[in-house]
C-alpha positions as CSV (number, residue, x, y, z in Angstrom):
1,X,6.7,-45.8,9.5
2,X,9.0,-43.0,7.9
3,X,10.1,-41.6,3.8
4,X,13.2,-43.2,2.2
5,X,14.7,-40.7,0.2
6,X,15.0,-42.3,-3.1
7,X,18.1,-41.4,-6.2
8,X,16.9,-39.9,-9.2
9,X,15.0,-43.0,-11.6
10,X,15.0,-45.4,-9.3
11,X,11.2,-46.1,-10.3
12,X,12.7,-46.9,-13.7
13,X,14.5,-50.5,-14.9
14,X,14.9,-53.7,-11.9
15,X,13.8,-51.7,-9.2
16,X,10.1,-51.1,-11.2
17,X,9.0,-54.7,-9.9
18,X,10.1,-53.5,-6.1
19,X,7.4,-51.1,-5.9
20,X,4.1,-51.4,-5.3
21,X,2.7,-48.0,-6.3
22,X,3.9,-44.3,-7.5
23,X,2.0,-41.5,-6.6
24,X,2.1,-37.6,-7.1
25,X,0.7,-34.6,-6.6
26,X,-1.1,-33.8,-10.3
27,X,-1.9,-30.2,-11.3
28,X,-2.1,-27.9,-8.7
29,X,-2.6,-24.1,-9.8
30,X,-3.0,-21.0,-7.8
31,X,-6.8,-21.9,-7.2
32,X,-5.7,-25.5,-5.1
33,X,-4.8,-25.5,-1.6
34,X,-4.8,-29.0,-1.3
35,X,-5.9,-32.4,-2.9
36,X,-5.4,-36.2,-2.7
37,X,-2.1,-37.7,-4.1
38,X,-3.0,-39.3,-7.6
39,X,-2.2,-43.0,-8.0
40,X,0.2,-42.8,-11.8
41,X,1.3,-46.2,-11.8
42,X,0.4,-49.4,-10.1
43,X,1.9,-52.8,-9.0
44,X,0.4,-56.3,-8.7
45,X,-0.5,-56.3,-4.5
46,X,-1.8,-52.9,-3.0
47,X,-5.5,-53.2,-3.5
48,X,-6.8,-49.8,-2.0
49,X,-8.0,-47.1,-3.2
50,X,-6.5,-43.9,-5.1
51,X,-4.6,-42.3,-2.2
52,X,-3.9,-45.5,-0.2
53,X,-0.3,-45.5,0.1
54,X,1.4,-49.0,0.7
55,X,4.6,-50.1,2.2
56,X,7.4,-49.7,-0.2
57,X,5.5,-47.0,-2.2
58,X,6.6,-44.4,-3.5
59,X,5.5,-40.4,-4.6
60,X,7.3,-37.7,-6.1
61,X,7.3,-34.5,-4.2
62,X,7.8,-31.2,-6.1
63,X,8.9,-28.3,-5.1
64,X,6.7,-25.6,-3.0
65,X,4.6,-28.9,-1.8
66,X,4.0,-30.5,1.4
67,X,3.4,-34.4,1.0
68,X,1.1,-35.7,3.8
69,X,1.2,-38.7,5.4
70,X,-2.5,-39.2,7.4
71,X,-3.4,-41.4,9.5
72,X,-6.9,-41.9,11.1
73,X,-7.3,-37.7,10.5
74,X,-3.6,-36.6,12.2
75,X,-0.3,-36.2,10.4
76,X,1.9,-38.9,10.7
77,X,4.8,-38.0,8.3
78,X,5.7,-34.9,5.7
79,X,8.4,-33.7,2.7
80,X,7.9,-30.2,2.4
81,X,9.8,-29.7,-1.2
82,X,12.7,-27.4,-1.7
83,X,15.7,-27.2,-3.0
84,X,17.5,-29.5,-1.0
85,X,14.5,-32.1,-0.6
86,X,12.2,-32.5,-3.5
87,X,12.4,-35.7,-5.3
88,X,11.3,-38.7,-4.6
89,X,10.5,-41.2,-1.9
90,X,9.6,-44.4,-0.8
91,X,7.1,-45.3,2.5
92,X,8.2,-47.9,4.2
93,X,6.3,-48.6,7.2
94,X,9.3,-50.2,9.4
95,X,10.7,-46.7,9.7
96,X,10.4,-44.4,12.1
97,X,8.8,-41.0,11.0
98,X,11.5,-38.6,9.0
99,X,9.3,-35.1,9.4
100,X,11.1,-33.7,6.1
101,X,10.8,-29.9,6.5
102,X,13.0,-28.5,4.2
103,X,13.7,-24.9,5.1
104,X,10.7,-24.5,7.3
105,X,12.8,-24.2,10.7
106,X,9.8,-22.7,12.6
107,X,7.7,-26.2,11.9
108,X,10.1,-27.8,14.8
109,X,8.2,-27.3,17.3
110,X,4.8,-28.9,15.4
111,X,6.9,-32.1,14.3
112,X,7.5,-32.9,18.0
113,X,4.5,-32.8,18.7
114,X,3.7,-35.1,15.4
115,X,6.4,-37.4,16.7
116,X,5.1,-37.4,20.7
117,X,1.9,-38.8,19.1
118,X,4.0,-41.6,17.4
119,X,5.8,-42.5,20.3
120,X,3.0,-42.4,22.5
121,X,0.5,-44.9,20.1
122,X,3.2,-47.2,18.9
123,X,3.4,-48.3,15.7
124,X,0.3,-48.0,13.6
125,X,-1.8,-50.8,11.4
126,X,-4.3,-48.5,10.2
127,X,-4.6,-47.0,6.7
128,X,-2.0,-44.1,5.8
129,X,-3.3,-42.1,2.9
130,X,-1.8,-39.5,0.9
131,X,-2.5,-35.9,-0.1
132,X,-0.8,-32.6,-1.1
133,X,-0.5,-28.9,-0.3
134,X,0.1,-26.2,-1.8
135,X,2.6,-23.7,-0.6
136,X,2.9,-21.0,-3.4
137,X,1.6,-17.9,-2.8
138,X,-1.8,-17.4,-3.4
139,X,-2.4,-14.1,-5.0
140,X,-5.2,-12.3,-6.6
141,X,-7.1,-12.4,-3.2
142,X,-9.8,-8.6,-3.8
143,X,-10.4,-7.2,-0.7
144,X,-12.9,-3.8,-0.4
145,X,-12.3,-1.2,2.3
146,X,-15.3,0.7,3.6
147,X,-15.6,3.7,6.3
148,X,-12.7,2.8,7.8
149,X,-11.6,5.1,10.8
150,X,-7.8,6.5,9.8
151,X,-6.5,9.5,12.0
152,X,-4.3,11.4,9.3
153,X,-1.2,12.9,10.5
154,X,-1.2,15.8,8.1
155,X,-4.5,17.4,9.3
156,X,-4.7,16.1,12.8
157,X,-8.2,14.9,12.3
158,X,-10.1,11.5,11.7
159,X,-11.4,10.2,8.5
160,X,-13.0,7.6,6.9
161,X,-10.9,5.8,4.4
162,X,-12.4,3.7,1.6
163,X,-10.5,1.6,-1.1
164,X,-9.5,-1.7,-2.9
165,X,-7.0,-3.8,-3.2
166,X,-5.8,-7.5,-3.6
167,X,-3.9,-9.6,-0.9
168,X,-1.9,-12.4,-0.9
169,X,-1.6,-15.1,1.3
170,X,0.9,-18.6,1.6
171,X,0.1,-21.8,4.2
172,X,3.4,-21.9,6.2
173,X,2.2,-24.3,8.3
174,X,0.7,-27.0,6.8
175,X,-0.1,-29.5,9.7
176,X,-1.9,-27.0,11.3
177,X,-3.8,-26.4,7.7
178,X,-4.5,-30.1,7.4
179,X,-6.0,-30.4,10.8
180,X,-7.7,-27.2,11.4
181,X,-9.0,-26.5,8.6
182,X,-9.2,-29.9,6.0
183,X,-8.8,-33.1,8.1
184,X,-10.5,-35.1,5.2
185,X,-7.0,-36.4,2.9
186,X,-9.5,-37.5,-0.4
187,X,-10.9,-34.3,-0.1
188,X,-10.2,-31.5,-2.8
189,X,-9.4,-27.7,-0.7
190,X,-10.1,-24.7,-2.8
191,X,-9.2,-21.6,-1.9
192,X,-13.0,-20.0,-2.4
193,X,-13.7,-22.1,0.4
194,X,-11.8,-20.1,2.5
195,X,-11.3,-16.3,1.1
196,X,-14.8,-15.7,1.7
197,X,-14.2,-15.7,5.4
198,X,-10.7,-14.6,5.1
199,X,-11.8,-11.5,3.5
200,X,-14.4,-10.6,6.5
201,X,-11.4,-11.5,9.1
202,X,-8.9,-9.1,7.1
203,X,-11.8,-6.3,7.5
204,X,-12.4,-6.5,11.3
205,X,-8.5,-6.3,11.7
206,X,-7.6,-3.3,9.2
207,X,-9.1,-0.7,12.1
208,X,-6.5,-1.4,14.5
209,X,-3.4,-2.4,12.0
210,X,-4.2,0.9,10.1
211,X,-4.3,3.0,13.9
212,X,-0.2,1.9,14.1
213,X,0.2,2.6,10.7
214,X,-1.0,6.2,11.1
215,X,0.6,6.7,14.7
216,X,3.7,6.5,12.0
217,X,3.1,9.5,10.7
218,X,1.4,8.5,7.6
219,X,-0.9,10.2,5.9
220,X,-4.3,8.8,4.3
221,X,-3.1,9.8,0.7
222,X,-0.1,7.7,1.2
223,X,-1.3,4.4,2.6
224,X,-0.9,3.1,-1.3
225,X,2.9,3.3,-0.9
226,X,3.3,1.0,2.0
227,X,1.6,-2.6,1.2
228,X,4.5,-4.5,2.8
229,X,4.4,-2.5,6.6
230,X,0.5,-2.6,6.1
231,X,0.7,-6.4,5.8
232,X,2.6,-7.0,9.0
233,X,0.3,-4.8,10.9
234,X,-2.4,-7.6,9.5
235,X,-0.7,-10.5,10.0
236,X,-0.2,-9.0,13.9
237,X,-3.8,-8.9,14.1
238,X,-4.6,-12.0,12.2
239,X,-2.2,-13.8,13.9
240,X,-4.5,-16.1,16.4
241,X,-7.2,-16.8,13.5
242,X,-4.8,-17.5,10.4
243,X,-1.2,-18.4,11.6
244,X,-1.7,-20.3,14.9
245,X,-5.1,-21.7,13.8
246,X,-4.8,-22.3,10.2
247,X,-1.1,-22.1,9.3
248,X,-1.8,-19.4,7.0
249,X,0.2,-15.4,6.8
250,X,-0.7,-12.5,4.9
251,X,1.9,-12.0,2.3
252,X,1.4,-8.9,0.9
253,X,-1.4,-6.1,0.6
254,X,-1.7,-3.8,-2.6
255,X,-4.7,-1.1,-1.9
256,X,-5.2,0.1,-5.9
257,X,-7.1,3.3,-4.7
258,X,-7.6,4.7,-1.4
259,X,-10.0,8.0,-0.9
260,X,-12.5,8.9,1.9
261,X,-16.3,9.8,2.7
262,X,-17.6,12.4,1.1
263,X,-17.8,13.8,5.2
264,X,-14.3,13.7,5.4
265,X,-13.5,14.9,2.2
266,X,-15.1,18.3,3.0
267,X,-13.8,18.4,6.0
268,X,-10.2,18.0,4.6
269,X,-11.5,20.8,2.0
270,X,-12.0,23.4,4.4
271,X,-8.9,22.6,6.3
272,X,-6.9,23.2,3.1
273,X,-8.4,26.3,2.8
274,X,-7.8,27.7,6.0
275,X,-4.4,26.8,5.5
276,X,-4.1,28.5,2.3
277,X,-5.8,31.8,4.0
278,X,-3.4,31.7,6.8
279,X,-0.3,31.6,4.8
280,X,-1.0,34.1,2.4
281,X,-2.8,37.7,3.0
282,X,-3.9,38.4,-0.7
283,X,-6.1,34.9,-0.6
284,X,-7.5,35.9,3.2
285,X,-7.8,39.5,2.1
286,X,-9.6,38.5,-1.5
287,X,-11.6,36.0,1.1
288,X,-12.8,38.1,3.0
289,X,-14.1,41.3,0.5
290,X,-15.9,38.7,-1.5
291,X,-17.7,37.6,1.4
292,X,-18.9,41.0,2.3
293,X,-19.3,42.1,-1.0
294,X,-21.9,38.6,-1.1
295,X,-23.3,40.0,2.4
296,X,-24.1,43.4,1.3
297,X,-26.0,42.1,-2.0
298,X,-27.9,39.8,0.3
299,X,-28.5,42.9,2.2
300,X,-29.8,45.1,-0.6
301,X,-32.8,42.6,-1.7
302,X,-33.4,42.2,2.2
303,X,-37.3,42.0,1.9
304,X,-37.8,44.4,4.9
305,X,-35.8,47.0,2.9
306,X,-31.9,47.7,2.3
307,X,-31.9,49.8,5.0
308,X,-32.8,47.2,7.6
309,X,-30.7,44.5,5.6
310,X,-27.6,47.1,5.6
311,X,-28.2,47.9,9.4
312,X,-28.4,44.2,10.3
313,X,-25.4,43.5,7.9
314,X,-23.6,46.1,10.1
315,X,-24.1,44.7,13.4
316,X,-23.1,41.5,12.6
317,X,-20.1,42.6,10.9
318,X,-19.0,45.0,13.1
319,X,-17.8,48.7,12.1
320,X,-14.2,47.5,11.6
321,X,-15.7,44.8,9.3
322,X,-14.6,46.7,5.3
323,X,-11.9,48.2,7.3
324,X,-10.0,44.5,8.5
325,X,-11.2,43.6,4.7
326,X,-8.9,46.6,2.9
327,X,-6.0,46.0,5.3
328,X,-5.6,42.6,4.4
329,X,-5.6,43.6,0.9
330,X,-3.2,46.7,1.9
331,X,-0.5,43.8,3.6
332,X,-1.1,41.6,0.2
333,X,-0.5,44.5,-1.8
334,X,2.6,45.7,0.3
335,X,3.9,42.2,0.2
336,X,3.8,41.0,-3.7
337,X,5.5,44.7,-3.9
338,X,8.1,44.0,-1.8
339,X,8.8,40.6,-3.5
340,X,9.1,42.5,-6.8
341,X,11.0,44.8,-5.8
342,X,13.6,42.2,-4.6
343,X,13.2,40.3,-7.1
344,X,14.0,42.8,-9.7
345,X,17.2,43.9,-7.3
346,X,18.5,40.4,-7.3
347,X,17.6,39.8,-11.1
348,X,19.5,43.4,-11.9
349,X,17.2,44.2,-14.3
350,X,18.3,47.8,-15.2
351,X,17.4,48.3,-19.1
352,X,20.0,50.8,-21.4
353,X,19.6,51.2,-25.2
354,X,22.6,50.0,-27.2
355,X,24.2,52.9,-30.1
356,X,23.2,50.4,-32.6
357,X,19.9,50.6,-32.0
358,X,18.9,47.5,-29.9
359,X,16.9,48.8,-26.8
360,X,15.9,47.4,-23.6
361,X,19.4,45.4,-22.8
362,X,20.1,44.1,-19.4
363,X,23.6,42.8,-19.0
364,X,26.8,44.7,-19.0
365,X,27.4,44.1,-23.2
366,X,25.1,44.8,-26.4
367,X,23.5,41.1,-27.2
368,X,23.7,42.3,-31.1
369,X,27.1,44.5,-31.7
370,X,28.8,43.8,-28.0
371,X,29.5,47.5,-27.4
372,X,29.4,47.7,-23.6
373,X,27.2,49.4,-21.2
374,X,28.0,53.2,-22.0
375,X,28.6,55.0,-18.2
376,X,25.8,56.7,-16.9
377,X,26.2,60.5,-16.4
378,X,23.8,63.2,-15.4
379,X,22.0,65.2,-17.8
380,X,19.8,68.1,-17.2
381,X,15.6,68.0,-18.2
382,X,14.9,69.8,-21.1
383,X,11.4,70.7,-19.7
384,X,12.1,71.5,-15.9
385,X,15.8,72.0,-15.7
386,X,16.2,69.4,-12.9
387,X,19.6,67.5,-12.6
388,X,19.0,63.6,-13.3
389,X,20.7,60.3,-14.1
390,X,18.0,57.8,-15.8
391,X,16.7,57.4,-18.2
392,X,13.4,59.8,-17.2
393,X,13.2,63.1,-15.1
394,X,12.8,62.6,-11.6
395,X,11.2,65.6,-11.3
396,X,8.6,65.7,-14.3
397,X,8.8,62.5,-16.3
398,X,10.4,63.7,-19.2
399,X,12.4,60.9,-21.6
400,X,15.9,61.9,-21.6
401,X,16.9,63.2,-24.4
């Protein structure tokens, strides 16, 4: 009881009157995952009903679709359509089983096991029926994240991320589809049937694929940029529930927004700012002043009296309190001079006015005339007498003259 690959038209002209019936699949969009063959043409003998297949038969398989053979609920032959096998085929019940997978290498071991039952029960006179299913890749799957633990690698601390997204999902094993999760051949599968469920299984296994995914160094913010690695981690989770059970694997995972609790993002607040405080003095320093500038207002309206509000203010700040405040501010101050002063020593900025009249030029030539930088030579202040070579007196300000 096996498939006869047929040539291209042979349904068509003399060999018409050879076959009894000619079935295929029908429509079968993204919302299908399986449905009865559909009876498009039928001879003089075969009396049974719409997805009774007959003895010299035949059904067109397309590509991405599995044609099933059933019989008595259990999968007695297949096509899966590719490249290399779609077409059509003739049943012809004198034939031993041809388990057709196409480029599914990993079904092997299932069609031995479909072929051990063959062997074992003999040739079969029951009723083989017919059916399809679909093995495109079902997408547009939402999924919702909520509250889910995520230890972030760039604070060191444990959130709870919240998002959404859409998955993807494609039956690579459609024998273990058919029996697990249809068994009924002239019964319609769609896939709300299932996603339901899916979706509540993909949400008890993001906690633990997620945990890898961080121990990668990943940060929360970032988890949007890796829907392929985060997919694997599911399908390593899912794995007993979807791919053993029901011949279904996660394709792909796109999370459109991730963010966290408003606990965690206050959390991740402060830690910024500590961050900012410790890596820059005039930020602490600035910090800190306004703080006690807040503490000694709070003071002053104390309703026992400023002086008790000051005196309390003072023994929970401590004495060196304004003083740690104003050296902060004295290191800031000391370092944004010191910046500027390099700066303006790399940069070379060293002003000189041009004969022609254009002040305030920097490189080594007048922008307007050319005329080069004239050589500096010491001149003595008008006002003070002292011996100088700027532009100003170093010893009383005075403007060159």
């Amino acid at each position: 009881m096996g498939l006869i690959r047929m040539a291209a038209g042979a349904v068509s002209g003399t060999l018409r009157d050879q076959t009894l019936e000619v079935f295929e699949c029908g429509q079968m969009g993204d919302g299908v995952l399986m449905q009865p063959a559909v009876r498009v043409m039928r001879g003089g003998k075969n009396k049974g009903t719409e997805n009774v297949i007959s003895s010299g038969s035949t059904f067109n398989v397309a590509r991405n679709q599995c044609a099933i053979l059933v019989e008595n609920g259990r999968v007695h032959d297949l096509v899966i359509g590719d490249e290399n096998t779609e077409g059509q085929y003739r049943y012809d019940s004198t034939v031993e089983p041809s388990l057709l997978v196409g480029g599914f290498m990993e079904l092997k071991p299932v069609m031995h096991q479909v072929w051990e039952r063959f062997t074992a029960g003999g040739q079969s006179k029951n009723i083989m029926r017919l059916c399809y299913i679909n093995l495109q890749e079902i997408r547009d799957n939402k999924i919702g994240l909520g509250n889910v633990p995520f230890r972030d690698s760039e604070f060191q601390i444990t959130v709870k991320v919240q998002g959404f997204g859409r998955y993807s999902f494609q039956i690579k094993n459609p024998v273990a589809f058919f029996e697990n999760v249809c068994n009924d051949p002239s019964r319609k599968v769609e896939r709300e049937e299932l996603t339901a469920q899916m979706k509540s299984e993909v949400l008890a296994s993001m906690q633990p694929a997620l945990g890898r995914i961080a121990a990668k160094g990943i940060s929360y913010d970032m988890l949007i940029n890796y829907p392929v690695q985060i997919a694997e981690e599911l399908n390593k989770e899912l794995d007993a529930k979807w791919e053993q059970l029901r011949g279904i694997v996660m394709v792909n995972l796109a999370l459109e927004s991730v963010t966290v609790d408003d606990a965690s993002a206050e959390k991740i607040s402060k830690l910024q700012e500590a961050r900012a405080m410790g890596t820059n003095t005039a930020i602490a320093g600035g910090r800190l002043v306004n703080a006690q500038a807040n503490a000694m207002e709070s003071a002053a309206s104390n309703s026992a009296g400023a002086m008790t509000g000051f005196m309390g203010f003072g023994m929970a700040g401590g004495n060196d309190a304004g003083a740690n405040a104003m050296e902060l501010m004295r290191q800031a101050n000391q370092q944004q001079t010191s910046q500027s002063q390099k700066q303006e020593k790399e940069d070379g900025k060293i002003s000189w006015d041009c004969v022609c009249g254009k002040t305030g030029n920097i490189g080594k030539f007048c922008p307007e005339c050319g005329a080069p930088k004239p050589e500096i030579k010491n001149w003595f202040c008008t006002e003070c007498g002292a011996k100088n070579s700027g532009r100003f007196c170093s010893e009383c300000g005075a403007r060159r003259p």
